[in-house]
C-alpha positions in Angstrom: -106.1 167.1 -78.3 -103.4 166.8 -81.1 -104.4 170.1 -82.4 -104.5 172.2 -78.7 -101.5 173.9 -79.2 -102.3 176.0 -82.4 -105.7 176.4 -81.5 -104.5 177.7 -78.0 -101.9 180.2 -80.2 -104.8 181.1 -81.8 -106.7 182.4 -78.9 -104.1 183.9 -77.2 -103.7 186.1 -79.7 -106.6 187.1 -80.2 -107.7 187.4 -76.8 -104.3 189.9 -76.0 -105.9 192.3 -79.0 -109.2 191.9 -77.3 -107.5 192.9 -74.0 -105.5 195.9 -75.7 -108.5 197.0 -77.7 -110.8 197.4 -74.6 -108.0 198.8 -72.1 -107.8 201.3 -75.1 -111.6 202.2 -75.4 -111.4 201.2 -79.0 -114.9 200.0 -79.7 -118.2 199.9 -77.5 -117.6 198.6 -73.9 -121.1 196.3 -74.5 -123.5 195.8 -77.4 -127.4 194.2 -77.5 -127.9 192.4 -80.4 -130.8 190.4 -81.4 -130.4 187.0 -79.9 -131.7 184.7 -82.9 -129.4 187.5 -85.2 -126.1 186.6 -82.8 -126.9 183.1 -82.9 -127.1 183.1 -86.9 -123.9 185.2 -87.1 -122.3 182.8 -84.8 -123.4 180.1 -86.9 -123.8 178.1 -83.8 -126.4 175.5 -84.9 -124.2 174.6 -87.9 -121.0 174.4 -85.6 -123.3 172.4 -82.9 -124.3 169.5 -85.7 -121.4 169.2 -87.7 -119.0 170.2 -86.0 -115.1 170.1 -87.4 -113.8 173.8 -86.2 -110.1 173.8 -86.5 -107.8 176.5 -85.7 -108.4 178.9 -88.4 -112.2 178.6 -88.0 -111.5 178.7 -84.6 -110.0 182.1 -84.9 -112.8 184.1 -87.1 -115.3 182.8 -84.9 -113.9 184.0 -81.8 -113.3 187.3 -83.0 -117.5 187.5 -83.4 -117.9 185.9 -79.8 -115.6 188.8 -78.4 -117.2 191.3 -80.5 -120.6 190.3 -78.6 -119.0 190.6 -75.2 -119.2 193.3 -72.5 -115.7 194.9 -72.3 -115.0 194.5 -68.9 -111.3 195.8 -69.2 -112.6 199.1 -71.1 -112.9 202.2 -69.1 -116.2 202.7 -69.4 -117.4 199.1 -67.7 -118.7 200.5 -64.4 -121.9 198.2 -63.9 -121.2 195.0 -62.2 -118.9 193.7 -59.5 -117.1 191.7 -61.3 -113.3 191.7 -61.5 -110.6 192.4 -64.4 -108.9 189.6 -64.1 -105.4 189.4 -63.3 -102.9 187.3 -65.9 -102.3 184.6 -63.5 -106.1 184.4 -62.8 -106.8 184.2 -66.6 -103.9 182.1 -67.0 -106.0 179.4 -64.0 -108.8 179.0 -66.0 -106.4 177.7 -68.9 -105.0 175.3 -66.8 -107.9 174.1 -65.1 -109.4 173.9 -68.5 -107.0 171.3 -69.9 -106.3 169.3 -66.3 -110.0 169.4 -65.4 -109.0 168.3 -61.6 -112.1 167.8 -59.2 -110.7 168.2 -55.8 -112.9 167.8 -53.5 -111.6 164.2 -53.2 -107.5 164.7 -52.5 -106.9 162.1 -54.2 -108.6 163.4 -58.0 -106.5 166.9 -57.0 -103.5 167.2 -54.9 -102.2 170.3 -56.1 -105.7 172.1 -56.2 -106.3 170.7 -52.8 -103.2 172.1 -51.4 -103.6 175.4 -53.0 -107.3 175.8 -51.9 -106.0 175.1 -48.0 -103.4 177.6 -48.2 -105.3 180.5 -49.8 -107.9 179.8 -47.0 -105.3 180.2 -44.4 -104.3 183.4 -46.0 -107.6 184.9 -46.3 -108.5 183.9 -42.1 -105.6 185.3 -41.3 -106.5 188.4 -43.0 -110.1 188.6 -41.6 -108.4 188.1 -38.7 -109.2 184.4 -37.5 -106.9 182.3 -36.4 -105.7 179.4 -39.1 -104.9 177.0 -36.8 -108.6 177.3 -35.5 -110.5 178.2 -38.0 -111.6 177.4 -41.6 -113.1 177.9 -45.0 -113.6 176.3 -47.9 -114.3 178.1 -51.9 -117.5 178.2 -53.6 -118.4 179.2 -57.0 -120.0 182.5 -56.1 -121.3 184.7 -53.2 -124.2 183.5 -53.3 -123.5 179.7 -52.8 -121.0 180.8 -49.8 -123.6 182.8 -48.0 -125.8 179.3 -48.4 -122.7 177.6 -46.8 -122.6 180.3 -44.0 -126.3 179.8 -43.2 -126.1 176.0 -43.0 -123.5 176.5 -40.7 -125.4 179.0 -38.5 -128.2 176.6 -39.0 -125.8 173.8 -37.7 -124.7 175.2 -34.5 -128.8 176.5 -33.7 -130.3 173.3 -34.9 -128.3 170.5 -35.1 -131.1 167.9 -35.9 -132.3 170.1 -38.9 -130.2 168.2 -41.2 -132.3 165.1 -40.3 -135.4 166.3 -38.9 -135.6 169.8 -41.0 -136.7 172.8 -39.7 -139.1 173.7 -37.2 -140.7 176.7 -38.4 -139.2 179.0 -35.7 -136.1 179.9 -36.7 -135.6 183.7 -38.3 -132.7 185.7 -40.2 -131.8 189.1 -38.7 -131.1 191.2 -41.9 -131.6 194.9 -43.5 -134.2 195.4 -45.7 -131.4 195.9 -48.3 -129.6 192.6 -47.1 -128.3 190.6 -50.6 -130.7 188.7 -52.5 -129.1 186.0 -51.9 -129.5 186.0 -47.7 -133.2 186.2 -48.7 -133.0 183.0 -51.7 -130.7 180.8 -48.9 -133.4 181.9 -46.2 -136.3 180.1 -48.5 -133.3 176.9 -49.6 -133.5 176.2 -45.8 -137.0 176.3 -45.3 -137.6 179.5 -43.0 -139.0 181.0 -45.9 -138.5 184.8 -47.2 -140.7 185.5 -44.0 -138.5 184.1 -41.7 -136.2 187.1 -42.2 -136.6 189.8 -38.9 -136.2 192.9 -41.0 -133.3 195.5 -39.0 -133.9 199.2 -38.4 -131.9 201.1 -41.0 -130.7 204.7 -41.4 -131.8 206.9 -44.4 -128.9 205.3 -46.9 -129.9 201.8 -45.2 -127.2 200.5 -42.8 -128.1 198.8 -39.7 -128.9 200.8 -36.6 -126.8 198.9 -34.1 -128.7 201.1 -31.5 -131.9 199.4 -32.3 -131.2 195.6 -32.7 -132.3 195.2 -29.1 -135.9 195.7 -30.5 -135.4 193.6 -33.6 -134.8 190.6 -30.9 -137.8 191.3 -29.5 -139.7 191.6 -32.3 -138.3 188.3 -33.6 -139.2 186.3 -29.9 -142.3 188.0 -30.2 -143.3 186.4 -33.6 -142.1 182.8 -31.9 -138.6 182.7 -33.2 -135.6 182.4 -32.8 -132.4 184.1 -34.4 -130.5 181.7 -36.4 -128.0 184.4 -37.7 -127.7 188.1 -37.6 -126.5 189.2 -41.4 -124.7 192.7 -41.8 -123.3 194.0 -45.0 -119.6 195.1 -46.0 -120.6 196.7 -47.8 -124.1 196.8 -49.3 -124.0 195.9 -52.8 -126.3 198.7 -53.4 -124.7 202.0 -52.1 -121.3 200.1 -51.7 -121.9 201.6 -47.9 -120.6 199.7 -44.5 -122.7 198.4 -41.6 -120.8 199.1 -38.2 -119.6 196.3 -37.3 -118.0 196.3 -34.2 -120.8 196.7 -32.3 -123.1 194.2 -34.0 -120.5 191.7 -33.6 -121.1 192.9 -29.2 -124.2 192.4 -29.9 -124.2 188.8 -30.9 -122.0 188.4 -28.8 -123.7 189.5 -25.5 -127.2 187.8 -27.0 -125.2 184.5 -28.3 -126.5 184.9 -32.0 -124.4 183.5 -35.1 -123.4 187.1 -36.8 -123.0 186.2 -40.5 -120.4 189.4 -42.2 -121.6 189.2 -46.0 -117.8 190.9 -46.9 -118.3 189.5 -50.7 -117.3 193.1 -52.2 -115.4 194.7 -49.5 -113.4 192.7 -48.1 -110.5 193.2 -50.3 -109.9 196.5 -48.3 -108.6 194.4 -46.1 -105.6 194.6 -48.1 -105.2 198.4 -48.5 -103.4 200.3 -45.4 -106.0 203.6 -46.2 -109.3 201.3 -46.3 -109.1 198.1 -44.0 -110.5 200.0 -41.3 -114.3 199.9 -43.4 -113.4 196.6 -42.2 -113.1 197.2 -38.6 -114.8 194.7 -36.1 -115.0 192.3 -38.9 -112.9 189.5 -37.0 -115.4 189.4 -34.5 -117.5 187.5 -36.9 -118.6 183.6 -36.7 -118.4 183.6 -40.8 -116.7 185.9 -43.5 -118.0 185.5 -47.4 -115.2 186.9 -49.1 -115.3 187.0 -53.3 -112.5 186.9 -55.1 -113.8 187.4 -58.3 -114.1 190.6 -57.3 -111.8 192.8 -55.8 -109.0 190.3 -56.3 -109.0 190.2 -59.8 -109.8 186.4 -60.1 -111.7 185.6 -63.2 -115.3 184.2 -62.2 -116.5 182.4 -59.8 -113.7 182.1 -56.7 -115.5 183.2 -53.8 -114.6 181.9 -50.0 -117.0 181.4 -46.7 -114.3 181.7 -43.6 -115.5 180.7 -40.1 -113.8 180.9 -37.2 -113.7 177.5 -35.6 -113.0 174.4 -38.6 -115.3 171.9 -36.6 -118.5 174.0 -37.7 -117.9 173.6 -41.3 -118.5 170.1 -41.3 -121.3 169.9 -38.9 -123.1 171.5 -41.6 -123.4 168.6 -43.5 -124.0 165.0 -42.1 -124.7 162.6 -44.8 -123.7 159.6 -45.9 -122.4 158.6 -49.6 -120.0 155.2 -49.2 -118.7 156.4 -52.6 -117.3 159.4 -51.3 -117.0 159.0 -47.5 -115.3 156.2 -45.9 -113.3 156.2 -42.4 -109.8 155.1 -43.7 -106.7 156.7 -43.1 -104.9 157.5 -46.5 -102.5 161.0 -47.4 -103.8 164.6 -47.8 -107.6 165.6 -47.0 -111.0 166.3 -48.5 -112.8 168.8 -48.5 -116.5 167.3 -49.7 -117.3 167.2 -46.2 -117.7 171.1 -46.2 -119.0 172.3 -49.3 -122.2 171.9 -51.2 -120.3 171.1 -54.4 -118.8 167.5 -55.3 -117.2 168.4 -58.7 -115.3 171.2 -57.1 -112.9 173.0 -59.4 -109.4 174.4 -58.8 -110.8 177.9 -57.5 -107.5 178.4 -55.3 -105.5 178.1 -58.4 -106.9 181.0 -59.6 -106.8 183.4 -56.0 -103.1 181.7 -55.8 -102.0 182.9 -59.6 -103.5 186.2 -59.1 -101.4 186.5 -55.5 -98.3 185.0 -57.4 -98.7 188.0 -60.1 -99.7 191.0 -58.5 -98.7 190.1 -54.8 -100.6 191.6 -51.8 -99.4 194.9 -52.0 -100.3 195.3 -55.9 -104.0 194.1 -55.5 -103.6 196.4 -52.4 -102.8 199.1 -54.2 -105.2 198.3 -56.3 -108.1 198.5 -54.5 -106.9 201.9 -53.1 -107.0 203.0 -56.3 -110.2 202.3 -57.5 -111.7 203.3 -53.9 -109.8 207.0 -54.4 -110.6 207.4 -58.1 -114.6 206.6 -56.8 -113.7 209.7 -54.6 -113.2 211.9 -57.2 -115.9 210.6 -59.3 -118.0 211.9 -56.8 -116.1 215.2 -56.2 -116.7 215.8 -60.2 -120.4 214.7 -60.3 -121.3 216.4 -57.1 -120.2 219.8 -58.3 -122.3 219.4 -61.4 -125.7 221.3 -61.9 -128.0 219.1 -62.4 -126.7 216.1 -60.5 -127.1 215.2 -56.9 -125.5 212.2 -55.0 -126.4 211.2 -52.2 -123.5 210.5 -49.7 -119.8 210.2 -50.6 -119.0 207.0 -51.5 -117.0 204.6 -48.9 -115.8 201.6 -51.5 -116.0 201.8 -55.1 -119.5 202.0 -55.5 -121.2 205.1 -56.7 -124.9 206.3 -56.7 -126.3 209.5 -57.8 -129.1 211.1 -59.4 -129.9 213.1 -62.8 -132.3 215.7 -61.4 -135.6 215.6 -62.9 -135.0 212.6 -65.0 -136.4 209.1 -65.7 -133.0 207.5 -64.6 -133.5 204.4 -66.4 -134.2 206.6 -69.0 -130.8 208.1 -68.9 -129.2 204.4 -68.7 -130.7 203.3 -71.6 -129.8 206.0 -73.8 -126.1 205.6 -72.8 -126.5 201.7 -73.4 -127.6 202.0 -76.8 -124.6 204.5 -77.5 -122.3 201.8 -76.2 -119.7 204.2 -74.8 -120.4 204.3 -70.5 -122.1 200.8 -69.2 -123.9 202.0 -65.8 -126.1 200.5 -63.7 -129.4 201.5 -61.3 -130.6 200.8 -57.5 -133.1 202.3 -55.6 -132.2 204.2 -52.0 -135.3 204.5 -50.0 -137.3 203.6 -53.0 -136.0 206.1 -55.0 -134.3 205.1 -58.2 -130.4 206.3 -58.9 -127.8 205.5 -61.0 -125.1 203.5 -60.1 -121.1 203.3 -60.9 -119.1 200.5 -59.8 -115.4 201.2 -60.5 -113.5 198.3 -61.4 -111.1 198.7 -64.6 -107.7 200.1 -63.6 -108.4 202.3 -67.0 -111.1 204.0 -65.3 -110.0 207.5 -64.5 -110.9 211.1 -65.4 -111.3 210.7 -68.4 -114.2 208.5 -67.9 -115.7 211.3 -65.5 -115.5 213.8 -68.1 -117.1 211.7 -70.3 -119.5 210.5 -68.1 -120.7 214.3 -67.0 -120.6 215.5 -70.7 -123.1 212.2 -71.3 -125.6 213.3 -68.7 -125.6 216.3 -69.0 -129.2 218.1 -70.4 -130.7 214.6 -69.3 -133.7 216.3 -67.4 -136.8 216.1 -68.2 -140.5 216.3 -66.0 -140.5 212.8 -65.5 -138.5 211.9 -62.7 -138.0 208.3 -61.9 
């Protein structure tokens, strides 16, 4: 690596006028090209066989990779839940990216290791689990970490499934709009997408706490058994909270494993105004908690908390003399606990992100974007023409162009390359969808936004 240092001048720099030129809105916040056209303009076969870039190749090409990207730190970048990273975060994936520590093992990566265990501590404590007593461990994504959570659950219901497998009886409680992934992790561990006990919902799709008492029933009366009860903070669809102190009595008073898919919102946690979306969450047995989100860590740094350690490893009993052995030696491992073996420093990047903005600045971060999704909503709903819903709870936003093929309307601000939106469907009614997550989103972007819609309608609604 005798030539890292210029080449990592190289992309510093132009990375920071990437960074200034999206916070700035100076140039489309994504672009669709042609695949095989990007790939030529790229020159990426040629670079692929013959290889040789130096620095200054270096350089032009990653201007053309950049110019290819979606603009996350440009105001208009309200489609996906995925953070702005912070400058320690990006600064992580740097580091990681020349020391390449696995630390699953202690001894391939103390100083991930470490890091990792504290920012676990941190986060129990914040969901309000004891440190001392309970545990965690980071996955690369939500979706791995509500995997973890369910083996867990599955653990504690059926301890022999690890060996024997399932039985066929087991069920996930869930809403109908429960994350993808609850319904991918239910097929994984063999229940298949039919093992999951669909809960009563309202009419914007949060659990009915009222009515779980006949969602047990209908579950014992299909022959199974409740391996977990999943509810949503919030539902990456309307960005809306189930209730969940009184699911968490529920489980309780029935003895069922309640799972608190928190991947978006529990960042709130750290704002005075909004942790109380969060209220009841500590009487969860797990927490999935993302990072990459709300925390500004780049992708993937997400966290499955539960609130007794032992569980963790009960989850997985396996043998691999390689790995596991029964001395005593310095530090800990964590591959006892996670799916992954070649685990990355994902704490470095939580920790670097902490270290820059602190607590109260992502804090005050996530207040912000929560308030300006307020007043996103307070301009659109005032708009002829444009109805919402509900008013929002986190930073997610749906509403409607009235009389209009809504993916219609999405499209035609894609190809203009200005506003990057998204869609769900509420009671099987398509919307649009804004998730707020550049700190250079503000009015601006609503007047925009409202001047872009606006004479959408047509007599095709969709």
């Amino acid at each position: 690596m005798d030539d890292f240092a210029p080449a990592a001048r190289t992309a510093i720099d132009v990375l920071a006028t990437y960074v200034r030129a999206s916070r700035a809105a100076d140039g489309p916040v994504t672009v669709r090209p042609d695949p095989d056209a990007l790939a030529a303009e790229l020159d990426v076969h040629r670079w692929m066989r013959d290889g040789g870039m130096a620095a200054g190749d270096f350089a032009v090409w990653l201007r053309g990779y950049l110019a290819a990207t979606v603009r996350l730190h440009h105001p208009g970048s309200m489609e996906h839940q995925v953070g702005v990273p912070s400058t320690g975060a990006a600064l992580a994936d740097l580091i990681h990216g020349v020391t390449n520590n696995p630390m699953a093992k202690y001894d391939m990566g103390a100083a991930g290791a470490v890091l990792e265990r504290e920012v676990v501590r941190w986060m129990l404590g914040k969901v309000g689990f004891d440190p001392d007593v309970g545990g965690g461990v980071l996955t690369n994504g939500g979706s791995l970490a509500n995997l973890t959570a369910l083996l867990v659950a599955r653990a504690r219901v059926a301890p022999d499934a690890w060996q024997s497998g399932v039985q066929g009886d087991l069920a996930v409680l869930a809403p109908p709009s429960v994350h993808y992934s609850i319904r991918r992790a239910a097929a994984i561990l063999g229940l298949g997408e039919n093992g999951i006990v669909e809960l009563e919902v309202d009419e914007l799709e949060r659990i009915r706490p009222e009515r779980l008492d006949d969602a047990l029933l209908r579950c014992k009366a299909a022959g199974r058994r409740p391996l977990a009860l999943v509810a949503a903070s919030p539902a990456t669809s309307t960005g809306l909270h189930d209730d969940l102190r009184p699911i968490g009595e529920f489980c309780r008073n029935h003895s069922i494993w309640f799972h608190a898919d928190a991947a978006h919102g529990a960042s709130a946690l750290l704002s005075s105004r909004y942790r109380r979306l969060l209220d009841g969450i500590d009487q969860a047995d797990s927490v999935v908690w993302d990072s990459h989100k709300l925390l500004r860590t780049s992708g993937l740094c997400a966290a499955v908390l539960v609130r007794r350690d032992e569980d963790l490893p009960n989850a997985f009993r396996q043998r691999a003399d390689y790995l596991f052995d029964e001395s005593e030696s310095i530090g800990f491992d964590l591959v006892d606990r996670a799916i992954e073996c070649t685990k990355t420093t994902l704490g470095l990047k939580l920790f670097l992100s902490l270290a820059w903005e602190g607590e109260r600045g992502l804090g005050d971060y996530v207040t912000s974007r929560y308030n300006m999704t307020r007043r996103f909503y307070d301009g659109l709903a005032t708009q002829p023409g444009i109805t919402c819903p509900y008013r929002p709870e986190s930073n997610i936003l749906c509403f409607r162009v009235d009389g209009a093929d809504q993916l219609g309307v999405r499209e035609r601000l894609l190809d203009e390359g200005r506003l990057h939106i998204g869609t769900t469907t509420i009671n099987g009614e398509r919307h649009l969808r804004l998730v707020l997550m550049s700190p250079d989103t503000d009015e601006t972007t609503l007047s925009e936004l409202v001047a872009a819609v606006a004479d959408q309608g047509s007599t095709t609604p969709a």
